[in-house]
Biopython code that builds the backbone (N, CA, C, O; Angstrom):
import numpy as np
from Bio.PDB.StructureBuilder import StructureBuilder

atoms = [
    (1, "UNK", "N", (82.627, 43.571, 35.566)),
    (1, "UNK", "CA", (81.410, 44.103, 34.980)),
    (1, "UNK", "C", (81.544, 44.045, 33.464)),
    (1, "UNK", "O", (82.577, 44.314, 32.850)),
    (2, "UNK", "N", (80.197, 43.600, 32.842)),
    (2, "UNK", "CA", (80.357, 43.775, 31.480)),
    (2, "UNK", "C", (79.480, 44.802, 30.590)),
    (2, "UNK", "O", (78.267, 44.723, 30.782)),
    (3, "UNK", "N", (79.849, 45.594, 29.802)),
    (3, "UNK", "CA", (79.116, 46.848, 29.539)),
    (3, "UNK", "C", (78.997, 46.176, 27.966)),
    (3, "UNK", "O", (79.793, 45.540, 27.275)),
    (4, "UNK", "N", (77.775, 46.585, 27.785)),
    (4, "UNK", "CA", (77.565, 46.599, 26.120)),
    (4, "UNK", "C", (77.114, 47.748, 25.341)),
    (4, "UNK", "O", (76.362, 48.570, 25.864)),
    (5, "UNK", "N", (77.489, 47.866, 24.195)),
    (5, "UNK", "CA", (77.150, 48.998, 23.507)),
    (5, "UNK", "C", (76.684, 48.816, 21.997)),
    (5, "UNK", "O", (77.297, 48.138, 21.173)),
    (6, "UNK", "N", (75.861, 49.308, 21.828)),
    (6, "UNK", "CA", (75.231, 49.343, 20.212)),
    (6, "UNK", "C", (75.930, 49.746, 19.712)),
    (6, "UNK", "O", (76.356, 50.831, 20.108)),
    (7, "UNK", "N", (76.569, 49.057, 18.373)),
    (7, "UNK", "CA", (77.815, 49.619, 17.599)),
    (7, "UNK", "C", (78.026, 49.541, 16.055)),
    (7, "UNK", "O", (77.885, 48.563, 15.321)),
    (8, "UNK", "N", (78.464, 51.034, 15.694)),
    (8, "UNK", "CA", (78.991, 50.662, 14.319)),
    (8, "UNK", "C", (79.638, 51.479, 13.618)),
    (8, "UNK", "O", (79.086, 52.396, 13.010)),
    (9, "UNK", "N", (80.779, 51.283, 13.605)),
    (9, "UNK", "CA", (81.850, 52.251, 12.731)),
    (9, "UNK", "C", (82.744, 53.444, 13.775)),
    (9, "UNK", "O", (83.392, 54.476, 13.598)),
    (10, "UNK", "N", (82.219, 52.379, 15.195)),
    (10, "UNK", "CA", (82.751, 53.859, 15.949)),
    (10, "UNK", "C", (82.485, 54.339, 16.861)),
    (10, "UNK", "O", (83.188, 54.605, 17.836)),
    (11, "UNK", "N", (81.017, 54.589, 16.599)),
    (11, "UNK", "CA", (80.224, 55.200, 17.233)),
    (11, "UNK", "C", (78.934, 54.258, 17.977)),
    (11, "UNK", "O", (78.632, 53.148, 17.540)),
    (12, "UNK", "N", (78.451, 54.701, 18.801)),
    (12, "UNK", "CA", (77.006, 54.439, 19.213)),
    (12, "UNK", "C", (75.485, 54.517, 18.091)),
    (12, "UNK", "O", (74.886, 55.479, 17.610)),
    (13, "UNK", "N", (75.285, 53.150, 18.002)),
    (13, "UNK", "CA", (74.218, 52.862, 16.872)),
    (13, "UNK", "C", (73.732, 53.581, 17.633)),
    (13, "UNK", "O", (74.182, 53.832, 18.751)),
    (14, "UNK", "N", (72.169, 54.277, 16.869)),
    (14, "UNK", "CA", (71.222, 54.756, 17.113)),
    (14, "UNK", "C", (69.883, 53.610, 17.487)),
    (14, "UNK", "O", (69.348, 53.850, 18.569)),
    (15, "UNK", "N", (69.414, 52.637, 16.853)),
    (15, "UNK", "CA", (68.557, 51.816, 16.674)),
    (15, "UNK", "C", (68.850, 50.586, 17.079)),
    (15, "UNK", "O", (69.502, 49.732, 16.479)),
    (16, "UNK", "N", (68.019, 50.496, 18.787)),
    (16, "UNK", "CA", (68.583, 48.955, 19.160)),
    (16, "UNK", "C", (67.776, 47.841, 18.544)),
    (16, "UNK", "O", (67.949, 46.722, 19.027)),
    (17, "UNK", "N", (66.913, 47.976, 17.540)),
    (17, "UNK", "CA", (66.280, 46.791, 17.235)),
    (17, "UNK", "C", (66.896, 46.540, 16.400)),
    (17, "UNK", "O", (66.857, 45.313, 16.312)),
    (18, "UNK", "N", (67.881, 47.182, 15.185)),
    (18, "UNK", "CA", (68.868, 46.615, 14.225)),
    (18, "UNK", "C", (70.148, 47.105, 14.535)),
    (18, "UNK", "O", (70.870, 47.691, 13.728)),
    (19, "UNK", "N", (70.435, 46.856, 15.746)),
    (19, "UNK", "CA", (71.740, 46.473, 15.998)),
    (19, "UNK", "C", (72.303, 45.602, 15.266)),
    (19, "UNK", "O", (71.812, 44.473, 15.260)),
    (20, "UNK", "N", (73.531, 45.894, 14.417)),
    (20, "UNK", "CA", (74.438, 44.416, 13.924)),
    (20, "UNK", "C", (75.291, 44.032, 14.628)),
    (20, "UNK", "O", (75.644, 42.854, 14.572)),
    (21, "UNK", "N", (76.037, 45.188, 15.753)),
    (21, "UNK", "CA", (77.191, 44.935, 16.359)),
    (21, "UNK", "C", (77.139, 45.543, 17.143)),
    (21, "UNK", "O", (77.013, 46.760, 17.013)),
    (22, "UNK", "N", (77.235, 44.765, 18.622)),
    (22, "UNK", "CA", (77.832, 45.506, 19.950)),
    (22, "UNK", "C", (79.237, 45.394, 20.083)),
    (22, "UNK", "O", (80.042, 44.664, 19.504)),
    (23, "UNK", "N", (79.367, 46.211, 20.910)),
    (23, "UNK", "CA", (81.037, 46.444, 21.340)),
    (23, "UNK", "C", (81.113, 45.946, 22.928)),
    (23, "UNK", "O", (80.646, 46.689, 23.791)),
    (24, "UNK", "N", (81.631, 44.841, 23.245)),
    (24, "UNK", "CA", (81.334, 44.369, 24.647)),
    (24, "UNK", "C", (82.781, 44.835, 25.302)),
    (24, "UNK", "O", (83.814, 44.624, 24.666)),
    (25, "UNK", "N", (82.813, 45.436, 26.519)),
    (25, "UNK", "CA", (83.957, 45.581, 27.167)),
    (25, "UNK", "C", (83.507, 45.322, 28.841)),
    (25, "UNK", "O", (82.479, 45.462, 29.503)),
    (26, "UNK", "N", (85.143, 44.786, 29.133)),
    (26, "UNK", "CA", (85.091, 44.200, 30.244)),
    (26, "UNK", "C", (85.798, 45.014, 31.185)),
    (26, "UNK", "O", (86.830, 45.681, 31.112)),
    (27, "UNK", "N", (85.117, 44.823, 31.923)),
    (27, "UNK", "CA", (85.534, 46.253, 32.880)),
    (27, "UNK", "C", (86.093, 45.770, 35.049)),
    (27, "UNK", "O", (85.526, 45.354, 36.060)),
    (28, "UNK", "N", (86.765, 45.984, 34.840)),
    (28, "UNK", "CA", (87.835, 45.497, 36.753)),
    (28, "UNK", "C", (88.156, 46.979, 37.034)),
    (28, "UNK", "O", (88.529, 47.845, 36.242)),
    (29, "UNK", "N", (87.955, 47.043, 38.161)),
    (29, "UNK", "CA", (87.992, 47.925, 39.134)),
    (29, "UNK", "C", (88.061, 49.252, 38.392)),
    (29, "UNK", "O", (89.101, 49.911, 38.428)),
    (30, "UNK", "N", (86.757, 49.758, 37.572)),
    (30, "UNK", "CA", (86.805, 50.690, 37.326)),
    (30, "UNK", "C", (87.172, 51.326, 35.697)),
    (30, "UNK", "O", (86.816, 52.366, 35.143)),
    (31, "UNK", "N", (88.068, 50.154, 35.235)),
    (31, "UNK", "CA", (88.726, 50.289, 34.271)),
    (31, "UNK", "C", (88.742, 49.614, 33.103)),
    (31, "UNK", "O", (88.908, 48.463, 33.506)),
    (32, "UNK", "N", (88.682, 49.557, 31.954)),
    (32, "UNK", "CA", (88.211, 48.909, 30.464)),
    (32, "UNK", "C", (89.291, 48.068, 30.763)),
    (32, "UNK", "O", (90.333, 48.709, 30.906)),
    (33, "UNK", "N", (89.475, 46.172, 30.992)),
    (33, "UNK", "CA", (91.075, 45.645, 30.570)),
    (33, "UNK", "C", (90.562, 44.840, 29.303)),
    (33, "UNK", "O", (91.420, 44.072, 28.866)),
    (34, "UNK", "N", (89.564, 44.839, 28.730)),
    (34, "UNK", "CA", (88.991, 44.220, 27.188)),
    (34, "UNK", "C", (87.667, 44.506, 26.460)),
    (34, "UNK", "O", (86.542, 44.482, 26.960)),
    (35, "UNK", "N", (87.977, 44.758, 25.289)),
    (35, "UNK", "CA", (86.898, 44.412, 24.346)),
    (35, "UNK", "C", (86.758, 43.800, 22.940)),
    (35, "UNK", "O", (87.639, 43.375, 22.193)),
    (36, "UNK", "N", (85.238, 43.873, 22.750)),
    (36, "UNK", "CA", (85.362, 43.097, 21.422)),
    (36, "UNK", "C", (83.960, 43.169, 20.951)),
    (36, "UNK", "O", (82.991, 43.187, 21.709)),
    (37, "UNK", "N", (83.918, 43.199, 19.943)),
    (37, "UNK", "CA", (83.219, 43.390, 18.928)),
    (37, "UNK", "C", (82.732, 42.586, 18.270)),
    (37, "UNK", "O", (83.492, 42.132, 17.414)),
    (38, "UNK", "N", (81.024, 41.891, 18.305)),
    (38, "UNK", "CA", (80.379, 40.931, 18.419)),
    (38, "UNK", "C", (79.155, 41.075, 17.416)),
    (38, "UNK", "O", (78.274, 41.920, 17.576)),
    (39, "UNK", "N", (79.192, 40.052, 16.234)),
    (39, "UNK", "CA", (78.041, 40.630, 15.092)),
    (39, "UNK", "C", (76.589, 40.424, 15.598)),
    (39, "UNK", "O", (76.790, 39.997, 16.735)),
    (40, "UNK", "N", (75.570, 40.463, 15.468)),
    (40, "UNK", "CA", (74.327, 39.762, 16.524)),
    (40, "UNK", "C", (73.943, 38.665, 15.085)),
    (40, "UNK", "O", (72.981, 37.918, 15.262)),
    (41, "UNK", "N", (74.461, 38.603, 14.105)),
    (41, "UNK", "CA", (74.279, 37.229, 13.205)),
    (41, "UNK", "C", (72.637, 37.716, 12.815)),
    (41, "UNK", "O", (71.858, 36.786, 12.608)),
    (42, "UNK", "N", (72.192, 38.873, 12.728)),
    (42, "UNK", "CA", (70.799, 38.978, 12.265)),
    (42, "UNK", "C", (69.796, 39.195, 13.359)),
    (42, "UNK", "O", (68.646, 39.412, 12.976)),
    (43, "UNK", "N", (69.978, 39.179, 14.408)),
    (43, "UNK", "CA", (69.168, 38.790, 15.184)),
    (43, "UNK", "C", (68.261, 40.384, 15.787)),
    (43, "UNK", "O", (68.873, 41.416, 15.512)),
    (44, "UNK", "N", (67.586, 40.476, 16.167)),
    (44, "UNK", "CA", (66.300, 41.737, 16.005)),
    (44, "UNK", "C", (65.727, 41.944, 17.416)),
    (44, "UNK", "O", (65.445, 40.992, 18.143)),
    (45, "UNK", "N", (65.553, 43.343, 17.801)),
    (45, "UNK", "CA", (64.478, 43.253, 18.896)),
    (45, "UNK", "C", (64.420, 42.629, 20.162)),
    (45, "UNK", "O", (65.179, 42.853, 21.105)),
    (46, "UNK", "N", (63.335, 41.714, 20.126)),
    (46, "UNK", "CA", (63.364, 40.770, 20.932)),
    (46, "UNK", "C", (64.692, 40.031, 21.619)),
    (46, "UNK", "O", (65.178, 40.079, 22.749)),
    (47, "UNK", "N", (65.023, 39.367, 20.466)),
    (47, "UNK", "CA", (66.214, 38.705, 20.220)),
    (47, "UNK", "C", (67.367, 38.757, 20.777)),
    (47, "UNK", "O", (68.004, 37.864, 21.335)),
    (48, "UNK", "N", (67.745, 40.414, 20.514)),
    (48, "UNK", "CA", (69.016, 40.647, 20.704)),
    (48, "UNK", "C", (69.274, 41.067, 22.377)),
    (48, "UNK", "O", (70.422, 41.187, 22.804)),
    (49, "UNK", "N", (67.826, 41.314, 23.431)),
    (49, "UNK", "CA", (67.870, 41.471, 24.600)),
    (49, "UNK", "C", (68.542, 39.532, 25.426)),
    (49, "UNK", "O", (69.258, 39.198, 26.371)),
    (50, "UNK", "N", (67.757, 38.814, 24.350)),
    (50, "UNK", "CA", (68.653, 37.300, 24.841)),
    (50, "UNK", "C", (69.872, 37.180, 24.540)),
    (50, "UNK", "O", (70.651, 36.449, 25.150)),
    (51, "UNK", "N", (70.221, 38.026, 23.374)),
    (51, "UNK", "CA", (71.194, 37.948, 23.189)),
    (51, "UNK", "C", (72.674, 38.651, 24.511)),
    (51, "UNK", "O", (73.641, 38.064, 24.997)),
    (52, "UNK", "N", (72.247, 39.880, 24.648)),
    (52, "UNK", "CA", (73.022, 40.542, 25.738)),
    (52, "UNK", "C", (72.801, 39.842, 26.988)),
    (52, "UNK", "O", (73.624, 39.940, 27.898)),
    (53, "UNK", "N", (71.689, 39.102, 27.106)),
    (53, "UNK", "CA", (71.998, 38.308, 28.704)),
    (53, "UNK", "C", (72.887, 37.148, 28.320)),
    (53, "UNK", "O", (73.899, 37.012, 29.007)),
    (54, "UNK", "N", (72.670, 36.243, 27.286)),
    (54, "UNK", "CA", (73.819, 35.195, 26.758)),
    (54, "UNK", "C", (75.470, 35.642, 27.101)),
    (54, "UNK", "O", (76.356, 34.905, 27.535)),
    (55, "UNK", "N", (75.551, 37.006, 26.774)),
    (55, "UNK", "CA", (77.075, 37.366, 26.666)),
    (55, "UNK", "C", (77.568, 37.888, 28.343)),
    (55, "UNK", "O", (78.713, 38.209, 28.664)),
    (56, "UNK", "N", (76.256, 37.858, 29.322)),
    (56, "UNK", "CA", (76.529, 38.243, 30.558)),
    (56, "UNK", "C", (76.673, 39.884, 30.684)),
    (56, "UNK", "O", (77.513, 40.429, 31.399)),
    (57, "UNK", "N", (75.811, 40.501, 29.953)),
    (57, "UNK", "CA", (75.904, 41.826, 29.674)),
    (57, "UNK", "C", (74.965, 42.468, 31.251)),
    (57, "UNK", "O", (73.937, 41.978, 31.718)),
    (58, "UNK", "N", (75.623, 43.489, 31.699)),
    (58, "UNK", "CA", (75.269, 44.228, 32.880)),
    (58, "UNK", "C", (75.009, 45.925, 32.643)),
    (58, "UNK", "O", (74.545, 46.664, 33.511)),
    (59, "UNK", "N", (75.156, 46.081, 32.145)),
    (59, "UNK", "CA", (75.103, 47.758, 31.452)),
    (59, "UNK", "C", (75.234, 47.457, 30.009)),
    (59, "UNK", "O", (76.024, 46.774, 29.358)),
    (60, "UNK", "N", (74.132, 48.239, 29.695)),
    (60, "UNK", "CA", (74.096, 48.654, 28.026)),
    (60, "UNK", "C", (73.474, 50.406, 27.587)),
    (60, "UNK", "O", (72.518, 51.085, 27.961)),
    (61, "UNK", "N", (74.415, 50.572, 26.785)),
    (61, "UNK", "CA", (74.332, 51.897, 26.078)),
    (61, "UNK", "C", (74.485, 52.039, 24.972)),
    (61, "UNK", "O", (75.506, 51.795, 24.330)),
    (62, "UNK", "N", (73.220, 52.566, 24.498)),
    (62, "UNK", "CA", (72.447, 52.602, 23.361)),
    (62, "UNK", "C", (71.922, 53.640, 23.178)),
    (62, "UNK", "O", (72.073, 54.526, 24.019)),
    (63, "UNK", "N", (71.276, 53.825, 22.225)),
    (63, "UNK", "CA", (70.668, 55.007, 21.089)),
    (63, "UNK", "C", (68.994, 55.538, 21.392)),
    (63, "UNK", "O", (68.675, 56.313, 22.293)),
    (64, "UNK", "N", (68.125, 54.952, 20.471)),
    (64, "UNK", "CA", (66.739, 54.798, 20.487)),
    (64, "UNK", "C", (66.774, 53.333, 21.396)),
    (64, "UNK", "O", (67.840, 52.895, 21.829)),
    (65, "UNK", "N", (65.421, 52.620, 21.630)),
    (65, "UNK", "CA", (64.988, 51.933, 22.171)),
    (65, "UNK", "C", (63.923, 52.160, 22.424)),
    (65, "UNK", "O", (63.541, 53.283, 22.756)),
    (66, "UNK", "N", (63.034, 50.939, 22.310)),
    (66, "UNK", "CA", (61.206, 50.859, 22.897)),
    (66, "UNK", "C", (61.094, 50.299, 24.193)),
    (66, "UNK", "O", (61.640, 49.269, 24.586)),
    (67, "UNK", "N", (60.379, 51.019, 24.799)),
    (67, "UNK", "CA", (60.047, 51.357, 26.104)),
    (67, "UNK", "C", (59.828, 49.411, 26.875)),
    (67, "UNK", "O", (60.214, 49.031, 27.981)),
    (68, "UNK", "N", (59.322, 48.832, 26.123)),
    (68, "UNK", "CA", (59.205, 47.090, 26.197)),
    (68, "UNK", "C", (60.322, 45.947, 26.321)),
    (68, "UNK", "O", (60.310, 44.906, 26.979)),
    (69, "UNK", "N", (61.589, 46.658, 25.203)),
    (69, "UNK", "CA", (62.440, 46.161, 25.318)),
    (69, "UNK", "C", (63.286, 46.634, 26.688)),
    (69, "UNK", "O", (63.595, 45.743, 27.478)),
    (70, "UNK", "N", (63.670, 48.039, 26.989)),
    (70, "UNK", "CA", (64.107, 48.253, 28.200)),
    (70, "UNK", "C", (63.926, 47.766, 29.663)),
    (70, "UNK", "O", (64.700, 47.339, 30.520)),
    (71, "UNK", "N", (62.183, 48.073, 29.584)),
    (71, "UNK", "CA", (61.614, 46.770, 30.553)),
    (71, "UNK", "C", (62.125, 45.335, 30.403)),
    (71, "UNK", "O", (62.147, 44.771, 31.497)),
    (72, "UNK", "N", (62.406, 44.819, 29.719)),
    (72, "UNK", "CA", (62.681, 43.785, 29.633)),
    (72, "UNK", "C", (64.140, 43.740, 30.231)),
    (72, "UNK", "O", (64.373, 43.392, 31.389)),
    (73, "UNK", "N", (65.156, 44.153, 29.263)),
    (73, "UNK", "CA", (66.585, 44.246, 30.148)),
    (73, "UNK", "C", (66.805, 44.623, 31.530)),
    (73, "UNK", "O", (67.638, 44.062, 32.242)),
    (74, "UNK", "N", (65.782, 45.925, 32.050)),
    (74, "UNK", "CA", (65.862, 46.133, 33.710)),
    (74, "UNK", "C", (65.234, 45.054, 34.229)),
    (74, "UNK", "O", (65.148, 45.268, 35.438)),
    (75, "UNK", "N", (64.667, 43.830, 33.919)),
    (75, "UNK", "CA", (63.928, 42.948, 34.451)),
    (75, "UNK", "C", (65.112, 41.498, 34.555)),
    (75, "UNK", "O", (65.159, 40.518, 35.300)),
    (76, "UNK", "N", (65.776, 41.873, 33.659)),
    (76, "UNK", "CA", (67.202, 40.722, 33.788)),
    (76, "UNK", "C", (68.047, 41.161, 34.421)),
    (76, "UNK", "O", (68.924, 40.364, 34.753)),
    (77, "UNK", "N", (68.155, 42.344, 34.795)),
    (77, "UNK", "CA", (69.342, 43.039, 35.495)),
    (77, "UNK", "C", (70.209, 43.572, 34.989)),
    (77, "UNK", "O", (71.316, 43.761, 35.493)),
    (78, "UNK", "N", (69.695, 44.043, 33.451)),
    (78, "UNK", "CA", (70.738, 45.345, 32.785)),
    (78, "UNK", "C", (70.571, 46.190, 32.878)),
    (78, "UNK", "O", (69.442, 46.521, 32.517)),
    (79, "UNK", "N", (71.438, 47.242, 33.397)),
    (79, "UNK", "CA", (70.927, 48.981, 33.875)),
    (79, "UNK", "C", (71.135, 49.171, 32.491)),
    (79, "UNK", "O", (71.955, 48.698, 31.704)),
    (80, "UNK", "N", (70.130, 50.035, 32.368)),
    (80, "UNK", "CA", (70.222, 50.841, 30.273)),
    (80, "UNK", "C", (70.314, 52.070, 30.417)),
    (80, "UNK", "O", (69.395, 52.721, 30.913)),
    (81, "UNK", "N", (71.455, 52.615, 30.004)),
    (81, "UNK", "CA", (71.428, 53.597, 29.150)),
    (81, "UNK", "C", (71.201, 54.709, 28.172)),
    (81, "UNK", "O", (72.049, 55.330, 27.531)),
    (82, "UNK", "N", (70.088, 54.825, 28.176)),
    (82, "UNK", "CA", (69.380, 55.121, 26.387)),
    (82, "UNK", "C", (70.083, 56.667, 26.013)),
    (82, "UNK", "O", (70.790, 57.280, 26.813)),
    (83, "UNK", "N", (69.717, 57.182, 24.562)),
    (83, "UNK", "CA", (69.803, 58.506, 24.154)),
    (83, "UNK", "C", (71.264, 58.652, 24.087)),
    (83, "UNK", "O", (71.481, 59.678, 23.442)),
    (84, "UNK", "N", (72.568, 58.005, 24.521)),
    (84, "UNK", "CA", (73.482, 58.004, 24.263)),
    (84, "UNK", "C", (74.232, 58.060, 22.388)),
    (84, "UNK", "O", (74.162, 57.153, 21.559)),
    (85, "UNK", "N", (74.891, 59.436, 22.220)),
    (85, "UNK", "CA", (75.069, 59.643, 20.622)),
    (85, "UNK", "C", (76.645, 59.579, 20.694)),
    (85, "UNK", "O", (77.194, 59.572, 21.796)),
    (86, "UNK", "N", (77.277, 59.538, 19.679)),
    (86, "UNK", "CA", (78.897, 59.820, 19.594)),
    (86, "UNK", "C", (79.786, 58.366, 20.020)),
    (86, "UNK", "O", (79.425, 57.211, 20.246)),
    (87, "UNK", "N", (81.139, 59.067, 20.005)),
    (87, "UNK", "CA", (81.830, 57.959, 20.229)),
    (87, "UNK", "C", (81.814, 56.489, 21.485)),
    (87, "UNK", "O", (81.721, 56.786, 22.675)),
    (88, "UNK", "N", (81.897, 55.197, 21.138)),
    (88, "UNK", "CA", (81.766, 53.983, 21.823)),
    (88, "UNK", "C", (82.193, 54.468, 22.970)),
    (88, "UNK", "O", (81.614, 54.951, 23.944)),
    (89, "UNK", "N", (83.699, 54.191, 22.612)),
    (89, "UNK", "CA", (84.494, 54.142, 23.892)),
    (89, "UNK", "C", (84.433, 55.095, 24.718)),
    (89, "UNK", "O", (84.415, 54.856, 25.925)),
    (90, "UNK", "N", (84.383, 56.537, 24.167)),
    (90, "UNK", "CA", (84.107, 57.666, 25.027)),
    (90, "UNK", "C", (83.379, 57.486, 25.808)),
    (90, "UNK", "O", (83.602, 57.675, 27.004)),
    (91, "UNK", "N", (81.991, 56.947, 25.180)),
    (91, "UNK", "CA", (80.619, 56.898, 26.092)),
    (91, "UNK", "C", (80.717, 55.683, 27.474)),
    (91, "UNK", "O", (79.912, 55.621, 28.403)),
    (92, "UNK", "N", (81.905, 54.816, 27.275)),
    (92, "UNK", "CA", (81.948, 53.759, 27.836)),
    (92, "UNK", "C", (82.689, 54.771, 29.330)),
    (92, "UNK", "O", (82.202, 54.931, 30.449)),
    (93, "UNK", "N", (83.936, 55.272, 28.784)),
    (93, "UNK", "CA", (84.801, 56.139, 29.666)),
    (93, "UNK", "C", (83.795, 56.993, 30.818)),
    (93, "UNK", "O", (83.931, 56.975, 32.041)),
    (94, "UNK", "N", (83.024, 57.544, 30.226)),
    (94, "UNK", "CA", (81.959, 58.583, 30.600)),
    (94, "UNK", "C", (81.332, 57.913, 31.657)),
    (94, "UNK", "O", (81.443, 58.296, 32.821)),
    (95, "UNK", "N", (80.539, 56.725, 31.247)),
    (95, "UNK", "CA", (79.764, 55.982, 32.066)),
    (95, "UNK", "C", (80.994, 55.526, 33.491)),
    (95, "UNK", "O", (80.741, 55.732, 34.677)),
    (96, "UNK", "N", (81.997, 55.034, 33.086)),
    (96, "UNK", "CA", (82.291, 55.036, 34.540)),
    (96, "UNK", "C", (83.215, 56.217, 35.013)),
    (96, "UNK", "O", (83.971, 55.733, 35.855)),
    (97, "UNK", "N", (83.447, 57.363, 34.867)),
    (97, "UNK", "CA", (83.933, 58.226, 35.024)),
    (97, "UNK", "C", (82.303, 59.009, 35.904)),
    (97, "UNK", "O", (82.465, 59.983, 36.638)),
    (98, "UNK", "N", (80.619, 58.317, 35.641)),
    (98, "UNK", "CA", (79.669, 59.312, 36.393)),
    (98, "UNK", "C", (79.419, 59.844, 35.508)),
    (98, "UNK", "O", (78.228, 59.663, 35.256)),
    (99, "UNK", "N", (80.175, 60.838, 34.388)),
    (99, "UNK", "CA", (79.002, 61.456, 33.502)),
    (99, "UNK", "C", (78.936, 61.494, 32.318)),
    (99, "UNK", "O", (79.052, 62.447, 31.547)),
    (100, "UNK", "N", (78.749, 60.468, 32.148)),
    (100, "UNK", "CA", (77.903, 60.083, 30.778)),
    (100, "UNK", "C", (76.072, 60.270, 30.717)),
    (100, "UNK", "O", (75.248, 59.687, 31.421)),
    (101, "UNK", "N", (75.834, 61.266, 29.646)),
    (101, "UNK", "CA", (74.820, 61.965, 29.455)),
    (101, "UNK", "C", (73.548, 61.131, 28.599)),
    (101, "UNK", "O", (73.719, 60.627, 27.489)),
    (102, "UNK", "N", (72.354, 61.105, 29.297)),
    (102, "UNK", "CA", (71.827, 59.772, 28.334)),
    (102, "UNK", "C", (70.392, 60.521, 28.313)),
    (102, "UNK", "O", (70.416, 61.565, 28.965)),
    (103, "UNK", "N", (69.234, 60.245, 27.752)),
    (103, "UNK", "CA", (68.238, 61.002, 27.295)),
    (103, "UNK", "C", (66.701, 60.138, 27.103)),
    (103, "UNK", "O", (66.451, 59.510, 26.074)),
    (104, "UNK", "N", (65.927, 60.213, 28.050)),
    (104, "UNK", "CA", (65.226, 59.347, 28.259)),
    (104, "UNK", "C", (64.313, 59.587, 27.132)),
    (104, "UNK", "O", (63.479, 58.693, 26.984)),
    (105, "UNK", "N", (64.259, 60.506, 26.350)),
    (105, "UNK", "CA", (63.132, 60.550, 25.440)),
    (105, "UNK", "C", (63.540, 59.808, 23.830)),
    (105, "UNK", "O", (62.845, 59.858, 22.815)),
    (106, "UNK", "N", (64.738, 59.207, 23.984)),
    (106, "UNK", "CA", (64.994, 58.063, 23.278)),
    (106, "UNK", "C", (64.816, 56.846, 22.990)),
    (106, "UNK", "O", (65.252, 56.009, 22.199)),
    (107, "UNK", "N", (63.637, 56.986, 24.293)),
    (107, "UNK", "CA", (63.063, 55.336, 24.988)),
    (107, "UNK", "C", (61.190, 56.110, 24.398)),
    (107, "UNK", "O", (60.500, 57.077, 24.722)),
    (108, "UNK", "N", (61.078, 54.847, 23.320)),
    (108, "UNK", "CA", (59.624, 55.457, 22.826)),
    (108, "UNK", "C", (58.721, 53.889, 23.092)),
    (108, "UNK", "O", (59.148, 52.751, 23.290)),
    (109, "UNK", "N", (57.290, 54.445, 22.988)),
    (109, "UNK", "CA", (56.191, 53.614, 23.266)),
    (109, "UNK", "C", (56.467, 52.141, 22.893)),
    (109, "UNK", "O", (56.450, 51.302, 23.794)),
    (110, "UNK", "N", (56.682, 51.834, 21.816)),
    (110, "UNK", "CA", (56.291, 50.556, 21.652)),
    (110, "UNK", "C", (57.254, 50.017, 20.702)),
    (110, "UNK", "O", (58.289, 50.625, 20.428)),
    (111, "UNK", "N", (56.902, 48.753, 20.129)),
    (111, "UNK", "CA", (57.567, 48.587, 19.313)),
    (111, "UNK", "C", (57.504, 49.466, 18.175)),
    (111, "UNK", "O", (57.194, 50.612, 18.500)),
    (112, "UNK", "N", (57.728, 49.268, 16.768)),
    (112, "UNK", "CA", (57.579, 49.610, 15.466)),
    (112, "UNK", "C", (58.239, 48.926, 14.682)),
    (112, "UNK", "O", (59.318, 48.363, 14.866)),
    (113, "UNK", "N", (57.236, 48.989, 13.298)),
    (113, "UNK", "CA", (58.035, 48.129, 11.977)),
    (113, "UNK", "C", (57.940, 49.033, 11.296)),
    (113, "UNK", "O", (57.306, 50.087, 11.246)),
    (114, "UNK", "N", (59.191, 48.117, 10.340)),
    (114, "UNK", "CA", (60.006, 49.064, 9.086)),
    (114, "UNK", "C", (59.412, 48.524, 7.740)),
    (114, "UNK", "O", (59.057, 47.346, 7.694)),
    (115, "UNK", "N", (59.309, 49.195, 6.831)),
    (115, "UNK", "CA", (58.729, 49.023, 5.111)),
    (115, "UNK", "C", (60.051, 48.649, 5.104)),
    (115, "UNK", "O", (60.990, 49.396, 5.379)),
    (116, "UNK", "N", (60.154, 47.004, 4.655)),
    (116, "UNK", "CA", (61.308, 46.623, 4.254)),
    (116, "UNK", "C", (61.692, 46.328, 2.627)),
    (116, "UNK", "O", (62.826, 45.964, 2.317)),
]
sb = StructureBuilder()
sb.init_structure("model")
sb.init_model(0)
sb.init_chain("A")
sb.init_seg("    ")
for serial, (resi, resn, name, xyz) in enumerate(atoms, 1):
    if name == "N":
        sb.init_residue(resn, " ", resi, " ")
    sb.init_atom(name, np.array(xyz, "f"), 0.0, 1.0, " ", f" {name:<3s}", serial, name[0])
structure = sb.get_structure()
């Protein structure tokens, strides 16, 4: 199984549309035997949901997220995560340990843009 996570400095990004870095770990019978840490090269939104099916991503845990993009990943066959705060790996541990705590009101309407 491959789990992905919105990442940076540590912790669980908050904002999956500017994700710079997931933390991909590979997971056998239960148990983390690799990871690694993957820049998305710029890539946004849309984008970065092709991006996590490219890397063979099966679980992702993440922060915020729009309700469009999630649809989209449960439609490829990534179970999501959302509302997940604090440490990567913890949250990774959590998730297959059963309780890892995630918060659906982190998953909002639509897209949105930023005053750049």
């Amino acid at each position: 199984m491959k789990i992905a996570v919105t990442y940076d400095n540590g912790e669980v990004w908050q904002h999956f549309g500017r994700t710079e870095n997931f933390k991909f770990y590979d997971v056998e019978d239960g148990k983390v035997v690799s990871s690694e840490v993957v820049n998305t090269e710029g890539a946004g939104h849309g984008a970065l949901v092709d991006f996590l099916a490219d890397h063979g991503t099966e679980a992702l845990i993440c922060g915020g997220a729009g309700a469009p993009i999630i649809m989209r990943l449960n439609a490829l066959g990534i179970q999501t995560y959302p509302g997940v705060t604090g440490d990567a790996d913890a949250a990774v541990e959590a998730l297959l340990a059963g309780t890892l705590e995630t918060n659906e009101d982190a998953v909002h309407e639509g897209c949105h843009h930023h005053a750049e």
